[in-house]
N, C-alpha and C positions, 0 to 999 in steps of 0.2 A: 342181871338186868339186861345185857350184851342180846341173851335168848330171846326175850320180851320184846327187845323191838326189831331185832330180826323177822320174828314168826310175824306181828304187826303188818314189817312194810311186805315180806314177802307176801301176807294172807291179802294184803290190799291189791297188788298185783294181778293176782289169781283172782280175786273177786275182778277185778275191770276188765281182766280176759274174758270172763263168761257174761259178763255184760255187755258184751261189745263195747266197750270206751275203747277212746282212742288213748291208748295206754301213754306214749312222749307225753303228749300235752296234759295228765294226772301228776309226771312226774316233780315239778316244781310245785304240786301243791304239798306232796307226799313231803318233801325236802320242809316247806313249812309249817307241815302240823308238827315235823319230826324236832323243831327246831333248828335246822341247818340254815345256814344262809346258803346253800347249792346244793345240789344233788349229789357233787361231789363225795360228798359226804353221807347223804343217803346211801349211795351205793355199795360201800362199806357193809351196808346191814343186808343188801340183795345177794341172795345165792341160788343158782338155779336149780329148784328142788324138781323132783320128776314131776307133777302135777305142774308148774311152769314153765317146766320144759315142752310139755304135752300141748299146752295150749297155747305159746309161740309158735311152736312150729306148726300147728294146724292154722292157725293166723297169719303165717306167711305163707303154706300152698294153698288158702283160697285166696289171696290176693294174687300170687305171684308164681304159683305153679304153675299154669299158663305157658309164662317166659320159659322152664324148664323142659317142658313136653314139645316147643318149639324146637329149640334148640338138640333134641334129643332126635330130632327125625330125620 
């Protein structure tokens, strides 16, 4: 059962990354479809699989890679 709602929240994840949503603000909704009363608890079932790995980190250098190339010159 553990599997199921792992792959779930992580697949939900991954889908609001390629959608562009703003991933924080899905998070408490995720928490109560999953029935948690916090995310606390959601996050138990998030592990960063390479395919969410991939597309955080592309999500943080368009927003903020900027700050990085600054700082690098």
């Amino acid at each position: 059962m553990d599997f199921f709602r792992h792959s779930f929240a992580v697949q939900a994840l991954i889908r609001w990354y390629r959608d562009g949503a703003d991933v924080p603000s899905q998070l408490p909704k995720l928490a109560m479809y999953m029935g948690h009363v916090s995310i606390v608890s959601t996050a138990y079932y998030l592990s960063l699989v390479p395919e969410l790995s991939r597309l955080a980190s592309e999500r943080f250098e368009d927003q903020f890679g900027h700050l990085l190339e600054e700082v690098h010159r």
